[in-house]
C-alpha positions in Angstrom: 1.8 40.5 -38.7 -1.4 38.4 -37.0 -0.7 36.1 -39.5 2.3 34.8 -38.3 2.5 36.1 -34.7 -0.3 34.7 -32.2 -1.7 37.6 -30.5 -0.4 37.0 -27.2 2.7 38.0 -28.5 1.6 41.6 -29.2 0.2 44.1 -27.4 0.8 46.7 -24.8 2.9 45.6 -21.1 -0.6 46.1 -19.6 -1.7 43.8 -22.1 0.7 40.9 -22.2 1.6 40.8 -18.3 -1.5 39.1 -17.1 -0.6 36.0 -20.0 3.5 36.3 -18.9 2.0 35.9 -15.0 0.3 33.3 -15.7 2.6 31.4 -18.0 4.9 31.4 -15.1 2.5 30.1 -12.7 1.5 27.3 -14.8 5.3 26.5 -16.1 7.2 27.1 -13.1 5.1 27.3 -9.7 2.3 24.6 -10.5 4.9 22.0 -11.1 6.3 23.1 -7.7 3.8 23.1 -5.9 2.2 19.9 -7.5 6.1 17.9 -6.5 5.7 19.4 -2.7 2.2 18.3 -2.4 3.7 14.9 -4.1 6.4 14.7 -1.0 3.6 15.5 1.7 1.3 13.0 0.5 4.2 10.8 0.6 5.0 10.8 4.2 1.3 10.5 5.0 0.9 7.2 3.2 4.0 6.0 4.4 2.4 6.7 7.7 -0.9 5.5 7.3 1.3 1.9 5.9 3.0 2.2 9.5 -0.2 2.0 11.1 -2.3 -0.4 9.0 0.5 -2.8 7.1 -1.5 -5.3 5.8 -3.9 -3.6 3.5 -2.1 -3.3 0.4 -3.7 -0.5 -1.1 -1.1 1.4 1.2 2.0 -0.6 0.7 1.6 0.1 -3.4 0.8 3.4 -3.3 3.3 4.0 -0.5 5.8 2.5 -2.3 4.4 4.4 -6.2 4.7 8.1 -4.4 8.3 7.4 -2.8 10.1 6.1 -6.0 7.6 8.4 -8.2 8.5 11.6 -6.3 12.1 10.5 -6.8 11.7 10.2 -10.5 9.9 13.5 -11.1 13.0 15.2 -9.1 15.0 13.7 -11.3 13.7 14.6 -14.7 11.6 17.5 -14.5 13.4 19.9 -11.7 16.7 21.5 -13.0 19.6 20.5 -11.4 22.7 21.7 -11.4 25.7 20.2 -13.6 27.4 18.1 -10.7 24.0 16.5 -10.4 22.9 16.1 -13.8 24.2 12.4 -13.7 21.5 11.2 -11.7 19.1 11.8 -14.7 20.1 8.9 -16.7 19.2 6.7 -13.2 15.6 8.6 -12.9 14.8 7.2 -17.0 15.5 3.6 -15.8 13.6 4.1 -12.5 10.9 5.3 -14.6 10.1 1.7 -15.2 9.4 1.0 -12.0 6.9 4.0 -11.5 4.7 1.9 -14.4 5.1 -1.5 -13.3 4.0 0.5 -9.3 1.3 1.4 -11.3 0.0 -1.4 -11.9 -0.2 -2.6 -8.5 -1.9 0.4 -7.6 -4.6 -0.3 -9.9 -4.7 -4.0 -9.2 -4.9 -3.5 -5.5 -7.7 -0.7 -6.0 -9.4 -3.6 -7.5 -9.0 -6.2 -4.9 -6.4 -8.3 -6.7 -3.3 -9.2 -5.2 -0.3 -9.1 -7.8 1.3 -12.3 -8.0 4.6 -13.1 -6.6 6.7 -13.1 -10.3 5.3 -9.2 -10.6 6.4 -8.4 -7.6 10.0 -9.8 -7.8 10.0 -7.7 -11.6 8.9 -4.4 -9.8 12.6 -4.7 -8.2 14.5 -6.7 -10.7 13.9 -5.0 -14.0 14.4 -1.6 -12.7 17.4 -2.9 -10.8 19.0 -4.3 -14.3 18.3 -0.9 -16.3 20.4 1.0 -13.5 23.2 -1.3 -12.9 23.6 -1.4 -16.5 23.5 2.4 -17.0 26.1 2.6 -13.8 28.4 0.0 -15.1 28.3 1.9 -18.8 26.5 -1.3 -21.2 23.8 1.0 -22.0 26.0 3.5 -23.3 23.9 6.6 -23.9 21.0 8.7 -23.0 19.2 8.0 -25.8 19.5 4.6 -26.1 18.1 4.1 -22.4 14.7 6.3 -23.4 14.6 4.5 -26.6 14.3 0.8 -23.6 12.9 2.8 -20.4 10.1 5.4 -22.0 8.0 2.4 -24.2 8.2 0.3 -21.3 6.9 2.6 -18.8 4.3 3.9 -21.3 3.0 0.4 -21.6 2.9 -0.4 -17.6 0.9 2.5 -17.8 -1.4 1.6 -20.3 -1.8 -1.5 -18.6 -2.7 0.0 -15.4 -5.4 2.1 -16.8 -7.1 -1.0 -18.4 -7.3 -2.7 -15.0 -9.0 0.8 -13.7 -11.1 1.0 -16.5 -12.1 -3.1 -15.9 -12.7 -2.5 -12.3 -14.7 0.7 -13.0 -16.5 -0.2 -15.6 -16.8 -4.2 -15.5 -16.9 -4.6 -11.4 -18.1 -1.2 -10.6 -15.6 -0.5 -8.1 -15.9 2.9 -6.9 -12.5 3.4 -5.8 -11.5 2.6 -9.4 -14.1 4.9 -10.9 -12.6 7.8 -8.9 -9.2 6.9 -10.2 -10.0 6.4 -14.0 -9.5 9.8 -15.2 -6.3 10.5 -13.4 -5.2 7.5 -15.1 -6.6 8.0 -18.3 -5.0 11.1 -18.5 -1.5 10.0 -16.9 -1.6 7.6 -19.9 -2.6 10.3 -22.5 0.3 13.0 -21.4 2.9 10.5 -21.1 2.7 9.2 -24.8 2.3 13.0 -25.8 5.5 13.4 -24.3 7.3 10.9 -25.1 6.4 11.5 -28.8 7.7 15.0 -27.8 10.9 13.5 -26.5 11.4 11.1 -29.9 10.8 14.3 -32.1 7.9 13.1 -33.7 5.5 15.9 -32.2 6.2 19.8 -31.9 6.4 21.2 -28.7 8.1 22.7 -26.1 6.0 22.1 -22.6 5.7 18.5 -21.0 1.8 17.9 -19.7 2.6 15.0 -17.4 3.8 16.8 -14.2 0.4 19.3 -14.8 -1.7 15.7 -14.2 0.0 15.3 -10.6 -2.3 17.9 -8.9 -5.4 15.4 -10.2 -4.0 12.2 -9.6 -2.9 13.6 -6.0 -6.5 14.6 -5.4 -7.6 11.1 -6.5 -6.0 9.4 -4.2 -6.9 11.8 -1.2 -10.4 10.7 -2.2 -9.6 7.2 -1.9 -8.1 7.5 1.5 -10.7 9.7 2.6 -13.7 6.8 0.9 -11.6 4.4 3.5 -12.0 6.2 6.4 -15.4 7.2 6.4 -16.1 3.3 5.7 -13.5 2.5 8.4 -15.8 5.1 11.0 -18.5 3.6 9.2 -17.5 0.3 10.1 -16.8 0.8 13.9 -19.6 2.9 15.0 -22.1 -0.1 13.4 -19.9 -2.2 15.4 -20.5 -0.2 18.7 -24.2 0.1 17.7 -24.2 -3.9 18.1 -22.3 -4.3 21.0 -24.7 -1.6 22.9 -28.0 -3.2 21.6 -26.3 -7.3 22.8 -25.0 -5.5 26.0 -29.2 -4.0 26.3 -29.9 -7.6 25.6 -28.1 -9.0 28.3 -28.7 -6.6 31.0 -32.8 -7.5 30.4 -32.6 -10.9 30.5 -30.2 -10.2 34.0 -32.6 -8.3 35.3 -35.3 -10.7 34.2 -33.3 -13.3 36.2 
């Protein structure tokens, strides 16, 4: 029988509950968890993008969480049958999670994405839905087969800006973001590959990535800040020592 059966499978209740507890933790409250930590962080950048606008930084990744959070609802929590239309939508909104991706990683960089990439983020995704609304992409499938290598290679894309900036610049914010995005890059093609048939399995890794890429960018925001506080008190440091300055020479006078 331990030829064929993994040992997990048999044993004793005592035995097998601590491996059926933590299955379920892993495949059903992690993910959870990981998607409400996703909506949190959401509202928090969209506030910190309220307050400072014009770093970008926060517009992208603003703008990444909202229409990735709505994409991960769509796909990986089960809804119910009346609902189960608005999957086909999520796939072709999925391509504009990778091309936000790329933003992200250009603007962790210090590059500003040109105009034409900007207009894309809105107009390919834009195309892929009307078209699966008005019924010329005709089935599921056929939108993975366009949406999933598309997305895969945005992603791809986006970590060799990371990696360039990490490695070739020596950007710190970009260092602290290269495994997330390594490893967004690795799960997706492993399940997409999943998705296409061509590898076995059961369990899609990318929503399990979230939790790191989450705390990633919480490490980024928090780099910011300190340099922000950083910034100031050097800034109030100066004013006191000119303000010493100028009280001397009034008193001198």
């Amino acid at each position: 029988l331990s030829r064929h059966i993994s040992k997990i499978f048999v044993g004793t209740e005592t035995q097998l509950l601590p491996n059926v507890r933590l299955r379920g933790f892993i495949q059903e409250r992690l993910i959870t968890m990981a998607l409400g930590a996703q909506v949190l962080l959401g509202l928090s950048i969209l506030f910190l993008f309220f307050l400072r606008p014009k770093d970008p930084l926060f517009f992208w990744l603003a703008a990444l969480v909202v229409v990735a959070t709505i994409t991960s609802i769509g796909l990986f929590v089960e809804l119910p049958q009346r609902s189960e239309s608005f999957r086909p939508l999520a796939i072709a909104l999925s391509t504009g999670v990778g091309m936000l991706f790329i933003a992200v990683a250009l603007a962790l960089v210090g590059i500003s994405p040109p105009r034409s990439f900007r207009i894309a983020t809105l107009v390919i995704p834009g195309l892929l839905i009307a078209c699966t609304v008005s019924g010329i992409i005709p089935s599921r499938t056929i939108l993975a087969l366009i949406c999933f290598p598309i997305f895969f290679l945005m992603l791809a894309a986006g970590a060799a800006v990371v990696a360039w900036g990490a490695l070739g610049r020596g950007n710190i914010e970009a260092r602290l973001m290269l495994s997330p995005f390594f490893l967004i890059c690795w799960f997706g093609l492993r399940d997409i590959l999943l998705g296409a048939g061509i590898l076995d399995g059961s369990v899609l890794l990318a929503p399990y990535v979230r939790p790191l890429f989450l705390a990633a960018i919480m490490a980024v925001l928090m780099r910011r800040l300190a340099l922000s506080l950083h910034h100031i008190d050097h800034a109030n440091d100066n004013l006191l020592h000119k303000l010493a300055e100028r009280e001397a020479q009034l008193a001198a006078l």
